[in-house]
C-alpha positions in Angstrom: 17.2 4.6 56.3 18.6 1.6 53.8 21.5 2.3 51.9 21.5 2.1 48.2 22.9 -1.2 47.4 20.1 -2.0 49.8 17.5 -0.6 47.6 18.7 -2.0 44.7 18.9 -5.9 46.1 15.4 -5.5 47.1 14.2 -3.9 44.1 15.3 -6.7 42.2 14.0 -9.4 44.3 10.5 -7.5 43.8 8.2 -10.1 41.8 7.5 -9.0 38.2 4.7 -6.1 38.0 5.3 -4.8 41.7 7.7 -2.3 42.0 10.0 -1.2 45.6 8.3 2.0 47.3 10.8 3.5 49.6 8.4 5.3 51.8 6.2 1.8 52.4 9.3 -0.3 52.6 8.3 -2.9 50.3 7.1 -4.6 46.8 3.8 -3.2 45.8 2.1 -2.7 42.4 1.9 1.2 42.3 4.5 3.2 45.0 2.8 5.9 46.8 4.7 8.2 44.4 2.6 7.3 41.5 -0.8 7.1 44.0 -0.1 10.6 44.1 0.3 11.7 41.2 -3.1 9.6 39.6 -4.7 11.3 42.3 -3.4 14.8 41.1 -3.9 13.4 37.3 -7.7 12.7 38.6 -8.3 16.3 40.3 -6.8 17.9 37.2 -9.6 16.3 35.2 -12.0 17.4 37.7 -11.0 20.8 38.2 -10.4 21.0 34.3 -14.4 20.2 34.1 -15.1 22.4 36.7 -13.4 25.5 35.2 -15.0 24.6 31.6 -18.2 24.2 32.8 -17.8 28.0 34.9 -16.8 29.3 31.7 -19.6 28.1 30.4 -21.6 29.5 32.6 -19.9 32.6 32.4 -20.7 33.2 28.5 -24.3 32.5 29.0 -24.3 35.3 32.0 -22.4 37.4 29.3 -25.4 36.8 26.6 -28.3 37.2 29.1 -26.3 40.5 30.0 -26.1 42.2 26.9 -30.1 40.8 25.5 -30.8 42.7 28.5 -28.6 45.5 27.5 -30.7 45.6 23.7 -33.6 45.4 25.4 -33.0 48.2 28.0 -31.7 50.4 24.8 -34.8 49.9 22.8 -36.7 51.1 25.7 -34.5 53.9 26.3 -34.7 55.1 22.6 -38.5 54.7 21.9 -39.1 56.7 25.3 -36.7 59.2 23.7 -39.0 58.7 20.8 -41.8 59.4 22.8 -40.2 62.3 24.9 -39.9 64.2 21.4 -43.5 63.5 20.4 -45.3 64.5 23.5 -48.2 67.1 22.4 -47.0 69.8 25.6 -43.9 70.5 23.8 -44.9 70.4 20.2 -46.8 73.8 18.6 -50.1 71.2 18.4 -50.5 71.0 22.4 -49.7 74.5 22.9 -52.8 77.3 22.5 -52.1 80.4 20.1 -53.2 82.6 23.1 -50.9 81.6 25.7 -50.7 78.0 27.7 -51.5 74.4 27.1 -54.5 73.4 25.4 -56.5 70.6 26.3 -54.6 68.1 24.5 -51.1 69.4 26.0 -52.3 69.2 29.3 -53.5 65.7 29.0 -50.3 64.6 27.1 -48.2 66.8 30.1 -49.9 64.7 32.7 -49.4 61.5 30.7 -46.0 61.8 31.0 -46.0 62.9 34.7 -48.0 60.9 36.6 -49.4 62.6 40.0 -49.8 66.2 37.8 -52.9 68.0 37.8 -52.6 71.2 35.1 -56.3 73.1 35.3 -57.1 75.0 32.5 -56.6 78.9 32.8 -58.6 80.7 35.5 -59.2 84.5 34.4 -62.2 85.6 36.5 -60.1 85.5 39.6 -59.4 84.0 42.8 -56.3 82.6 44.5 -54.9 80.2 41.7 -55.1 83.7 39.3 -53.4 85.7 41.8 -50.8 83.1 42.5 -49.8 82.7 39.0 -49.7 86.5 38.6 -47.9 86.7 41.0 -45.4 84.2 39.6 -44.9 84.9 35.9 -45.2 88.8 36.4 -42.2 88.3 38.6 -40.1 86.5 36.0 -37.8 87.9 33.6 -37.5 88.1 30.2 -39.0 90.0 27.3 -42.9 90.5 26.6 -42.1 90.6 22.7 -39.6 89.1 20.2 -37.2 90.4 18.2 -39.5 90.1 15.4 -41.9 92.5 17.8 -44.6 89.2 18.3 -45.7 88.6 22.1 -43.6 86.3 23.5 -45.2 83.0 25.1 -45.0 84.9 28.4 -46.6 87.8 27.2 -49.2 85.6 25.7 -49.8 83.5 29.3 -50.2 86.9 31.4 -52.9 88.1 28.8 -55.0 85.1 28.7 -54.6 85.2 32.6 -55.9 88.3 32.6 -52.6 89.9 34.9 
């Protein structure tokens, strides 16, 4: 290692535009010192591009996200729309007699694909019995509080049970 009056005697005797770089030992236009820190200076620039570019990037993720979102919601609120509409629930897919008409059946299996409603079966045989068998069992009241025939009442009747 050089002393400091060293240093400084060969500093001076560096020709005009070169400066002494202690770690090379001698005159040269930029000192390893300042090499480094261009570099750094340089991969700062980079890395500054590369972040505003992911940011970037990350807003237009953001926006695809949330047309998506819209989109999903629309499509959520007109199948609530159409949940609401549906004949099976409403008085005009129901039959005054008990059951489904035709037109709440069809709407019913709309709705749930793979469903296969069949129109009452009074004269008999196992899908008569089986339903019998089913709705006599279940409880609840065979007239309202107004003394009408509840839609259970109304189902056993047409059935025939």
């Amino acid at each position: 290692m050089i002393s400091f009056k060293e240093y400084i005697f060969e500093a001076k005797n560096c020709p005009e535009g070169t400066s002494y770089c202690n770690k090379c030992g001698s005159c040269v236009q930029k000192t390893c010192d300042q090499k480094k820190a261009e570099k750094t200076v340089k991969e700062d620039a980079t890395s500054n591009k590369k972040m505003q570019l992911q940011r970037k990037q990350l807003m237009l993720n953001r926006q695809k996200l949330q047309l998506q979102m819209k989109s999903v919601q629309k499509k959520d609120a007109s199948q609530d729309m159409s949940m609401k509409e549906s004949a099976w629930q409403r008085k005009e897919g129901k039959n005054k007699e008990g059951g489904l008409n035709e037109k709440g059946r069809k709407s019913y299996e709309r709705e749930n694909p793979g469903s296969d409603l069949k129109a009452p079966q009074p004269e008999g045989g196992p899908r008569k019995r089986s339903f019998c068998a089913r709705m006599g069992g279940n409880k609840g009241p065979m007239k309202d509080e107004k003394g009408r025939p509840t839609r259970k009442a109304l189902a056993l009747r047409k059935w025939k049970c």
